[in-house]
C-alpha positions in Angstrom: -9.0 -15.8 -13.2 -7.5 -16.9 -16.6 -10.5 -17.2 -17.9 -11.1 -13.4 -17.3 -7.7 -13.0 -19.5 -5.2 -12.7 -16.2 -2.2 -14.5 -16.9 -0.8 -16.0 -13.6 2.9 -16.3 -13.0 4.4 -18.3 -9.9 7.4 -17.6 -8.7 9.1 -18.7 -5.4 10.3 -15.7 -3.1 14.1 -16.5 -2.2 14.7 -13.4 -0.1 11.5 -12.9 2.2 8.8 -15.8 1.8 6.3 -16.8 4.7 8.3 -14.8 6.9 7.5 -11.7 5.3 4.8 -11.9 3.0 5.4 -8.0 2.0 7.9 -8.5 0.4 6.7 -10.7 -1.9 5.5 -7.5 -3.8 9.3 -7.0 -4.5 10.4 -10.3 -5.8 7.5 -10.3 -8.2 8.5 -8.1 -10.2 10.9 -10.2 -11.4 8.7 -11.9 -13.5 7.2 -8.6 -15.3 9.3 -8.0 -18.7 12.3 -5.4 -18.3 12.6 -2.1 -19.8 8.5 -1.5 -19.9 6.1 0.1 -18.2 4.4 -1.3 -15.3 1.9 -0.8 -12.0 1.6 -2.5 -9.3 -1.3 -3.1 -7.5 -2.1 -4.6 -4.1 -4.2 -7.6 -5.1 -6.7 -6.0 -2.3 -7.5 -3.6 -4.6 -10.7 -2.9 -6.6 -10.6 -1.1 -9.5 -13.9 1.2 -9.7 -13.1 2.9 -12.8 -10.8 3.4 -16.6 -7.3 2.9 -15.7 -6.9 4.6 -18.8 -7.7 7.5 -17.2 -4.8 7.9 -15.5 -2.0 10.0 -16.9 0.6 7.9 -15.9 4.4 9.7 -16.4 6.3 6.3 -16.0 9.7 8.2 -16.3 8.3 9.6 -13.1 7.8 7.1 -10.3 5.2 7.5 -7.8 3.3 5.5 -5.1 0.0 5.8 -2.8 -0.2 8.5 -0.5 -2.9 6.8 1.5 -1.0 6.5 4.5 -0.6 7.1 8.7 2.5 8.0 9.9 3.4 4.5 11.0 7.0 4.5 10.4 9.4 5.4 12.2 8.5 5.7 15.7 11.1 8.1 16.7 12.4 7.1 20.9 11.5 10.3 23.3 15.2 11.2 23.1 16.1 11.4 19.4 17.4 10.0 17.0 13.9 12.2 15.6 12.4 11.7 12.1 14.5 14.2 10.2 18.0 12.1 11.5 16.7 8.8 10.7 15.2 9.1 7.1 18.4 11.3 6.2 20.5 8.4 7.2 18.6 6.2 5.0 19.1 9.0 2.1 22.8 9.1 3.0 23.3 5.5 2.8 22.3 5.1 -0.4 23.9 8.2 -1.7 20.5 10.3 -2.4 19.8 14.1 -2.1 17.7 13.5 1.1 17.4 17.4 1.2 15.4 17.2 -2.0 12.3 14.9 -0.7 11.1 17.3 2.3 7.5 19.1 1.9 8.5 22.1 3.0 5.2 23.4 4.0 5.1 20.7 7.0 6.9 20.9 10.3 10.0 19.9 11.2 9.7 16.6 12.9 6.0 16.2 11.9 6.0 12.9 9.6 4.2 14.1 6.8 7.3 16.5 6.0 9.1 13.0 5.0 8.7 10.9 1.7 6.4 8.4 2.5 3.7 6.2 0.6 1.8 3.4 1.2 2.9 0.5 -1.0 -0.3 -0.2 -2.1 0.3 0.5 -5.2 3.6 2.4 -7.1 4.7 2.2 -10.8 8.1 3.2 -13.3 9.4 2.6 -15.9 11.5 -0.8 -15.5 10.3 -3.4 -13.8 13.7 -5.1 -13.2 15.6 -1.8 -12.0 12.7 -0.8 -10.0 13.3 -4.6 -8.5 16.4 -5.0 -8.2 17.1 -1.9 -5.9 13.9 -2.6 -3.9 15.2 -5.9 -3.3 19.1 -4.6 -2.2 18.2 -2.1 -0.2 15.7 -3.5 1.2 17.7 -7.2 2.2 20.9 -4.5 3.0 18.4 -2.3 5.8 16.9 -5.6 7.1 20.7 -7.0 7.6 22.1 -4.3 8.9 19.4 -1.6 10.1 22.6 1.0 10.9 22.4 3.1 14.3 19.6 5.4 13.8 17.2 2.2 13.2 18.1 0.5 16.4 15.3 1.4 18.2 12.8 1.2 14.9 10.9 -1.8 13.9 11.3 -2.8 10.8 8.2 -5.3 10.1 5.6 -4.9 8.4 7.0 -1.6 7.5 10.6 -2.7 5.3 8.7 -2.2 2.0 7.3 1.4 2.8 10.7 2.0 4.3 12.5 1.1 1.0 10.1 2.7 -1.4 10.9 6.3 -1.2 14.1 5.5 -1.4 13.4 3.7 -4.5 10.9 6.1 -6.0 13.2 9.0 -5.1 16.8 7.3 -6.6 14.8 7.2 -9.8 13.5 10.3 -10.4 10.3 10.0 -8.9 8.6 11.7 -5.8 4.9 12.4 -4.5 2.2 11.8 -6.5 0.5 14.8 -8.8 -3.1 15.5 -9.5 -3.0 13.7 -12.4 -2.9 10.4 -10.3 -6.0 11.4 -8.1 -8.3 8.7 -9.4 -6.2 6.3 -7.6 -7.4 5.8 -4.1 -9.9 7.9 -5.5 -12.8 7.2 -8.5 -10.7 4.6 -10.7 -8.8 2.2 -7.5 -9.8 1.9 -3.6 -7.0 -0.3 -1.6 -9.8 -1.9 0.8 -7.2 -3.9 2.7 -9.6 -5.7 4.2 -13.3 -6.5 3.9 -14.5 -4.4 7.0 -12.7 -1.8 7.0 -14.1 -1.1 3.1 -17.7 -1.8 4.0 -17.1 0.8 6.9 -15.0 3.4 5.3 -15.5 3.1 1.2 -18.1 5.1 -0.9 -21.1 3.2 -2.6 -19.2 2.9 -6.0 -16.5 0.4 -3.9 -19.0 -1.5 -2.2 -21.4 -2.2 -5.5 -18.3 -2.9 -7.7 -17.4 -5.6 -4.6 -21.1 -6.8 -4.7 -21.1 -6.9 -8.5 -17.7 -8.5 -8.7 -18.6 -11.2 -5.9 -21.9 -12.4 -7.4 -19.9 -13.7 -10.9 -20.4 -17.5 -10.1 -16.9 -18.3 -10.6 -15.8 -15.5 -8.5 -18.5 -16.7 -5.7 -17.1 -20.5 -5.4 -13.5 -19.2 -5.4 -14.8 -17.3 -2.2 -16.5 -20.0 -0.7 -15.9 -21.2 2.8 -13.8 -17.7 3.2 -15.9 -16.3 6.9 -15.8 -12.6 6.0 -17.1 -13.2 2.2 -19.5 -15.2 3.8 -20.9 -13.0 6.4 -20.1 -9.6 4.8 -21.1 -10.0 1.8 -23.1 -13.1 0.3 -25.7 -12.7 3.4 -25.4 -8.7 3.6 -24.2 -7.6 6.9 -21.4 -5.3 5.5 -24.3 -3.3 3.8 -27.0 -4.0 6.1 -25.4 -4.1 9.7 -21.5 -2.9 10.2 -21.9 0.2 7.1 -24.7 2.1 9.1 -23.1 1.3 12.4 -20.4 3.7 11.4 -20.5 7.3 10.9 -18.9 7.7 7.3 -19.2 11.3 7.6 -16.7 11.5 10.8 -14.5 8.9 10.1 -11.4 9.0 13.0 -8.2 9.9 12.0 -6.8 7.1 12.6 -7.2 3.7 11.6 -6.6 2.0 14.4 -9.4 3.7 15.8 -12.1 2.6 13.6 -10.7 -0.7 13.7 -12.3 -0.7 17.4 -15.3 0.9 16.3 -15.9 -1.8 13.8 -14.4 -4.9 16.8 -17.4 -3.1 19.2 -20.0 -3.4 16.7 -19.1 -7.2 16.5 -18.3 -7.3 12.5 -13.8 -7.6 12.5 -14.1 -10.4 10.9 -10.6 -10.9 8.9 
C-alpha cells in the first residue's frame, strides 16, 4: 500500500492486543501527530466518494451512527438503560442529562448516545487517545455495579466512545456528515454482508479496487476474495438471493439469510 502513498506505522498494543483486537483502534492513535485533526476509519471501509466533501467540524467530535442497539443488555429486573449509561456519565464526571434524544422513549436504546466505532474524528489525536484508553482500561478493570450483569466484549470501545465524544464537546452526528455511511464511505464489515446489503456504487468500487494487480495478489489465497469476488458469486449468486429492498432490521437476521443461501463465507 505505500506504493499508493499510505504510510504504514507499526506499533505494539500494550493495553488490549490479541485479546481484544478492538481496541487496537485506541492505541493507534498514538502514533497520529498531536494537536491535529484526524479520522479514523475502520480499515473495512471503502471509500466511494470526495472525502473532501465532508464538512468536518473537528472542534466537534462525532462518530457513526450505523448501529443496533447491542449494548447494554439491560437484566429483566433493572438496572434499565437509563441507570446504567448515567452511571457511566457519572463516573467520569459528564452531564449525562445533556446526551438523551429526547424525542425517543424512556428505556428505548436509541434515546442513549451511542455510535458505532467504525469511524469517529476530533481534533487531538492524543487527547482523544489518551481518555479512550483510561476509561476504557478503568471500565474493563472495574465494570462498577450497574455493569455486572453486562458484557463488556466486543462492545468496550462503543461503550467508551460516547463518553469520549461527549467529554469533548462532541455529540451525534449532523447532516453535514451524511455522506459517511452514505455516498462518500460504506463500513462493509465483512465481504457478504456488503455484497448483500450495499448499493452498486460499493460493490463496483470493491470490484474496481480488487482488480489492481497488486491489490489482487495481496488478496490471494483469502476464501471469501476468492469466491465473492475474483469468480463472481457475490454479484452473480448471494446479491440476487437477497431482497435489498426489504432488508430485516436486524443484522443478525440477514446474517442467516445469507448462512441459508450457502455464501457466509468470513
Amino acid at each position: 500500500m505505500a506504493a499508493r502513498g499510505a504510510e504504514i506505522l507499526p506499533f505494539t498494543a500494550h493495553h488490549f492486543g490479541a485479546a481484544y483486537p478492538h481496541g487496537n483502534k485506541i492505541e493507534a492513535l498514538s502514533l497520529l501527530p498531536p494537536g491535529e485533526n484526524f479520522v479514523f476509519f475502520d480499515s473495512d471501509t471503502l471509500i466511494t466518494g470526495p472525502l473532501d466533501q465532508v464538512a468536518f467540524d473537528f472542534s466537534r467530535p462525532a462518530a457513526s451512527m450505523r448501529r443496533e442497539g447491542t449494548w447494554p443488555a439491560p437484566p429483566l429486573y433493572g438496572p434499565g438503560y437509563g441507570d446504567i449509561w448515567k452511571s457511566l456519565y457519572d463516573r467520569f464526571g459528564l452531564d449525562y442529562a445533556a446526551t438523551l434524544d429526547l424525542t425517543q422513549p424512556d428505556e428505548h436504546w436509541e434515546r442513549y448516545l451511542y455510535f458505532n466505532a467504525g469511524w469517529f474524528f476530533g481534533s487531538d489525536p492524543a487527547q482523544f487517545a489518551q481518555r479512550f484508553l483510561d476509561w476504557a482500561t478503568a471500565i474493563r478493570s472495574e465494570p462498577g455495579d450497574a455493569l455486572a450483569s453486562q458484557e463488556l466484549y466486543p462492545w468496550l470501545d462503543q461503550v467508551v466512545l460516547p463518553l469520549v465524544i461527549h467529554s469533548l464537546g462532541g455529540g451525534r452526528p449532523g447532516p453535514e456528515l451524511a455522506g459517511l455511511d452514505g455516498e462518500i464511505t460504506c463500513h462493509w464489515r465483512n465481504l457478504p454482508l456488503l455484497y448483500a446489503r450495499e448499493d452498486d456504487d460499493a460493490v463496483e468500487t470493491l470490484e474496481r479496487a480488487a482488480s489492481a494487480p497488486d491489490i489482487q495478489a495481496a488478496l490471494q489465497g483469502w476464501e471469501p476474495a476468492a469466491r465473492l469476488i475474483y469468480q463472481g458469486n457475490g454479484r452473480d449468486k448471494l446479491r440476487p438471493a437477497i431482497d435489498r429492498a426489504h432488508l430485516p432490521l436486524r443484522e443478525r437476521a440477514l446474517r442467516q439469510s445469507i448462512k441459508r443461501a450457502g455464501w457466509w463465507l468470513v
